[in-house]
C-alpha positions in Angstrom: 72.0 106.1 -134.2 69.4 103.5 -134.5 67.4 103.6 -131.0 65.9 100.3 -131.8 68.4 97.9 -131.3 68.4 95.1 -129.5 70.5 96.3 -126.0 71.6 99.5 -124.8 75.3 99.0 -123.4 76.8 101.9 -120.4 80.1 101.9 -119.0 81.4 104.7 -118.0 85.8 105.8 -117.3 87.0 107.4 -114.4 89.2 110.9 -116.0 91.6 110.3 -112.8 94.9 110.0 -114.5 96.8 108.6 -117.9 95.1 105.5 -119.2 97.5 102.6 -119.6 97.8 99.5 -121.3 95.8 97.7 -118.2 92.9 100.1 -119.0 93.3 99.5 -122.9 93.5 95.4 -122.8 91.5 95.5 -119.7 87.9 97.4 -120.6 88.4 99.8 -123.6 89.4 97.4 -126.5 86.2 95.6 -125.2 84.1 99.3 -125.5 85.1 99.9 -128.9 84.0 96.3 -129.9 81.0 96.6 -128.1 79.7 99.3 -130.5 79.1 97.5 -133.2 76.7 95.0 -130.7 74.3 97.4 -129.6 73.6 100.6 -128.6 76.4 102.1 -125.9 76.2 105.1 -123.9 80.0 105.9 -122.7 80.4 108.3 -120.3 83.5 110.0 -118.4 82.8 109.7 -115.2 84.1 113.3 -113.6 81.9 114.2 -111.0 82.9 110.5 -109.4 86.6 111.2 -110.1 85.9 114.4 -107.0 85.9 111.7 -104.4 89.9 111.8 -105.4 90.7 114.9 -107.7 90.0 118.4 -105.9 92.1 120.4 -108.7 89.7 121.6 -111.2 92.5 122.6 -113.8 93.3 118.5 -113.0 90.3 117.3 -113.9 89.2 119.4 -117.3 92.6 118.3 -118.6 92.1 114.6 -117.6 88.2 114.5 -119.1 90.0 116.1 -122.2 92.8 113.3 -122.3 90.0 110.3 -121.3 87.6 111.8 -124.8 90.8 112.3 -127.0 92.0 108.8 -126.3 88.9 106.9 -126.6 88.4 108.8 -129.9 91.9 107.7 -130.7 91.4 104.3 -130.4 88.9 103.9 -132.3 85.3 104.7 -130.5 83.1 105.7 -133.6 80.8 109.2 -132.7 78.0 107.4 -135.3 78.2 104.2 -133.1 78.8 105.8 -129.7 78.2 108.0 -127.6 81.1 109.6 -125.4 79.5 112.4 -122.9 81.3 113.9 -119.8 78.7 113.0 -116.9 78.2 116.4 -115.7 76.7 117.7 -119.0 73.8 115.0 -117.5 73.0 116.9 -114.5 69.5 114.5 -113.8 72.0 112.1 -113.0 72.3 113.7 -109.7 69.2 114.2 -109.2 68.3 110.7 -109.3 71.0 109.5 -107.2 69.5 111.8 -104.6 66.0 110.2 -105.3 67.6 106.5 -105.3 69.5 107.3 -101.9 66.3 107.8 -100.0 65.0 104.3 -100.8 68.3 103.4 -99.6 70.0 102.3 -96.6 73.5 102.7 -94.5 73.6 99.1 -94.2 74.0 98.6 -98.2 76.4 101.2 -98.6 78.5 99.7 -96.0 79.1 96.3 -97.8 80.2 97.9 -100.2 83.8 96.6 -101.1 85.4 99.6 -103.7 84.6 101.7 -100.8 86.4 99.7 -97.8 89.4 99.1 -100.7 89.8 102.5 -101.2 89.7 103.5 -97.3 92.4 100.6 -96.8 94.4 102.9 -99.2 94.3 106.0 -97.4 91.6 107.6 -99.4 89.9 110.2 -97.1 86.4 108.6 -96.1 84.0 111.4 -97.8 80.2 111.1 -98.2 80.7 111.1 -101.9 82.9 108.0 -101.5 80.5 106.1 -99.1 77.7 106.9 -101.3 79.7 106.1 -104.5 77.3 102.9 -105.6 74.4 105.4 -105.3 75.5 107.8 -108.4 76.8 104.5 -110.2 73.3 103.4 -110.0 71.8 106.5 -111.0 74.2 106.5 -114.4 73.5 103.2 -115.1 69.5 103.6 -114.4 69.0 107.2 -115.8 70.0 105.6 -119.3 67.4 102.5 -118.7 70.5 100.1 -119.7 70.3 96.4 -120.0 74.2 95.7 -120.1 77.3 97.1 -118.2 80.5 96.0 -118.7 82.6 95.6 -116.0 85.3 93.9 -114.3 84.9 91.4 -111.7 85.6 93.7 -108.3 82.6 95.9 -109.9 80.2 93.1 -110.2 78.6 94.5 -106.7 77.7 97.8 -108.0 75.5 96.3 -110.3 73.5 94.0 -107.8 73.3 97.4 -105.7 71.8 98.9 -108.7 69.5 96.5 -109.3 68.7 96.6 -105.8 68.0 99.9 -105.7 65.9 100.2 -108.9 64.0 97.8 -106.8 63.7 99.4 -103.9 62.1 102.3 -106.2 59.9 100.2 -107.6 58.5 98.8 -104.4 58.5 102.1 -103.2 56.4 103.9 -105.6 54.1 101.3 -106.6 55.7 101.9 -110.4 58.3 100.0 -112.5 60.1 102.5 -114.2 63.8 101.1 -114.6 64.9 97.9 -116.7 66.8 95.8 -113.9 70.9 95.5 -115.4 72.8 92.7 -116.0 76.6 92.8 -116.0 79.0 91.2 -118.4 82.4 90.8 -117.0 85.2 92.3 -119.3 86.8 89.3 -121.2 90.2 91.4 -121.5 93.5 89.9 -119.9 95.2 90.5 -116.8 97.4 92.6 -117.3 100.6 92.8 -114.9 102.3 96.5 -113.9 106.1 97.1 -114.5 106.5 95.4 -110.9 104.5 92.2 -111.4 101.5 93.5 -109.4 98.2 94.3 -111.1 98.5 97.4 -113.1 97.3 100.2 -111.8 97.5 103.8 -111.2 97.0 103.5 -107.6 100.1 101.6 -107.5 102.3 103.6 -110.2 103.5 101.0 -112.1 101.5 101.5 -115.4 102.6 101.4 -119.0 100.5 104.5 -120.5 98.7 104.4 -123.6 100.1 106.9 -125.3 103.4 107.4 -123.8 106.7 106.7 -126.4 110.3 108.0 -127.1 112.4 107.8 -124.2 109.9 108.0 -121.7 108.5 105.1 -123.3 111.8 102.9 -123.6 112.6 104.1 -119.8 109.4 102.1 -118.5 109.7 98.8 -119.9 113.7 98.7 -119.3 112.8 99.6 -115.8 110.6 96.2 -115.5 111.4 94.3 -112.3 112.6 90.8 -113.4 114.8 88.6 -111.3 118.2 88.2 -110.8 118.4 84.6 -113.0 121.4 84.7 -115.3 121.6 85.6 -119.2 123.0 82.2 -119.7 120.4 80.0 -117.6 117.0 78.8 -118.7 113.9 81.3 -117.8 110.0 80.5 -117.0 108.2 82.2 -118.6 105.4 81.6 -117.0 106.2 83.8 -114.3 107.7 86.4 -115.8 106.3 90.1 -116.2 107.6 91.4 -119.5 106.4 87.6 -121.6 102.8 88.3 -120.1 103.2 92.0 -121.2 104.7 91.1 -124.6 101.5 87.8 -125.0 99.3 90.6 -125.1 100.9 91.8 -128.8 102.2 89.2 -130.0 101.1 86.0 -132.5 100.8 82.7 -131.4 104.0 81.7 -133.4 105.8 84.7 -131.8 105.0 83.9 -128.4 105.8 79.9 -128.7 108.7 81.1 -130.2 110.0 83.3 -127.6 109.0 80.8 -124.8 111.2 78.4 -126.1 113.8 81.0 -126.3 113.3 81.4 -122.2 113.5 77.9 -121.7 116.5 77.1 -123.6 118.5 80.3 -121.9 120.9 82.2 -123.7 118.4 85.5 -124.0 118.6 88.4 -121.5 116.0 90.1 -120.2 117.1 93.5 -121.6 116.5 92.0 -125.1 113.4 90.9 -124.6 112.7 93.5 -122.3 113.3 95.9 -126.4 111.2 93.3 -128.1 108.3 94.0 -126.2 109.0 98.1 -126.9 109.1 97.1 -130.3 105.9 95.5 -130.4 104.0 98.3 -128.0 105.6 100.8 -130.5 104.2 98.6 -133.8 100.6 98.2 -132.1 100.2 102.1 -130.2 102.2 103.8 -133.1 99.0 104.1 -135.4 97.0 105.4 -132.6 99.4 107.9 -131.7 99.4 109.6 -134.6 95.2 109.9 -134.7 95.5 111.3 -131.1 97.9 113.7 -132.0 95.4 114.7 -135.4 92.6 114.8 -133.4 94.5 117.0 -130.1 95.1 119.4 -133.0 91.0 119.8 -133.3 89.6 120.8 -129.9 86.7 122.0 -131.5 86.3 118.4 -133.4 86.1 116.8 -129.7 84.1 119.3 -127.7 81.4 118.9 -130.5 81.5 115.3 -130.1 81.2 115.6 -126.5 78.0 117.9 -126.7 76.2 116.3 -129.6 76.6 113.1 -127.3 75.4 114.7 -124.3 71.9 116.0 -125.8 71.4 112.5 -126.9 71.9 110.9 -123.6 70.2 113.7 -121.1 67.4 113.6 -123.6 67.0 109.9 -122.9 67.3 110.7 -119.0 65.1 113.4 -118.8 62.8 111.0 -120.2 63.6 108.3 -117.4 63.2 111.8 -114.4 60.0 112.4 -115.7 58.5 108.6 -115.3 60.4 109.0 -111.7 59.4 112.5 -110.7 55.8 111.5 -111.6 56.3 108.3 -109.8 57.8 109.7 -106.5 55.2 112.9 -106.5 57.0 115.6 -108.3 56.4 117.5 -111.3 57.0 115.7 -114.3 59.3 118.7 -115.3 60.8 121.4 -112.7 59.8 124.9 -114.0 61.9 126.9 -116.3 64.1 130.0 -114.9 
């Protein structure tokens, strides 16, 4: 990997259930495009998925589904790095260092935090002091760009805050202050018309197919209008879902289809399983070639991981210096 390039990308994927088509059109199709602009640390984000996952067996096998799917679709290990976060223990270690030049009042503005309370999330200290590890991944790598969607946007002016709080702090200017870029990936509707999400449990996974597959698009919600009578399609779940596949021509076409009525929405309820079949089917089969090389992925996952805690225990020693510490703790 070629450390000189121009901008060094982070993101990072929470290993908190099956991804779905939301994730894929959402953030990762934009990740594996992103590799090929500069240089992209991409980490699974495990020790923030404990604010919600207390099952350890849980989480190992979700962190091994997040690496096997990313490698699936395409992430390149000579273009990318994909590391579990807790093989980068500095990063707590920072977050501890950036939470004492920070204050209650921040952390309660934050909005992911007061969402996720309004769902029934048990208010933890981890939760509350979420944006403060986010910060520390983000700053421990020195990154210029994250990636994220618009309801994130606020992490990264807390990060930025916070590096500058540091800064102002200790007299030193260790960090590169972040910029986001908002992911330009589509909206992508659940099989009941509200955002996808697992949270909600109406998601469209990745790598699902067969009958379990065919099950969740037939089970789309979609109104009660007629075979016969002319459709919107505008407004109508399983059209968005099938845009996201689909060709210009083939989407004109089946809008006019809607509008002149006549089509059902069980049929076009199999043309969109058709095309998520045509478009996932490839991947599939990598995934299931590379679930059949544990070894394969593990390595990837290690080799990735030296690369990025080398790079931020770098970044700990400009802070420990900084903030009065050894440059280095001492060996056991």
């Amino acid at each position: 990997m070629d450390l000189m390039k121009l901008k060094r990308i982070l993101s990072g994927v929470q290993p908190s259930g099956k991804l779905h088509i939301g994730n894929y059109f959402g953030a990762i199709r934009q990740h594996i495009a992103l590799q090929n602009e500069g240089e992209c640390f991409y980490f699974i984000a495990d020790y923030h998925s404990m604010t919600t996952i207390q099952n350890a067996k849980t989480r190992l096998e979700h962190v091994r589904d997040v690496a096997l799917d990313y490698l699936a679709l395409g992430l390149d290990p000579s273009k990318a790095l994909l590391f579990r976060q807790s093989d980068v223990p500095e990063v707590c270690e920072l977050a501890w260092i950036l939470g004492t030049v920070s204050n209650m009042s921040l952390m309660e503005k934050a909005h992911s935090y007061k969402d996720k309370i309004a769902k029934g999330i048990e208010a933890s200290i981890g939760l509350f002091t979420y944006p403060v590890l986010m910060a520390a991944d983000i700053l421990i790598y020195r990154s210029n760009l994250v990636p994220v969607g618009q309801d994130q946007v606020q992490h990264i002016e807390i990060t930025r805050d916070l590096a500058e709080k540091f800064h102002r702090a200790y007299g030193k200017e260790v960090f590169p202050l972040p910029e986001h870029r908002l992911d330009v990936g589509a909206k992508v509707p659940g099989v009941d018309g509200q955002k996808m999400s697992k949270s909600y449990g109406n998601t469209i996974e990745i790598f699902a197919e067969g009958n379990p597959l065919k099950k969740t698009i037939m089970g789309i919600v979609t109104d009660s209008t007629p075979v016969e009578a002319p459709k919107n399609p505008e407004n109508d779940t399983i059209f968005t879902l099938f845009s996201l596949f689909a060709y210009e021509t083939e989407i004109a076409e089946l809008a006019n289809r809607y509008r002149a009525g006549g089509l059902g929405y069980g049929d076009s309820k199999k043309m969109l399983l058709e095309k998520v079949n045509g478009y996932f089917g490839p991947f599939r089969e990598k995934r299931k070639e590379l679930a059949s090389r544990p070894d394969y992925v593990e390595d990837v996952l290690r080799t990735s991981a030296r690369k990025a805690r080398a790079e931020a225990i770098a970044t700990m020693e400009q802070v420990r210096e900084a903030s009065g510490f050894l440059k280095q703790p001492i060996s056991v």
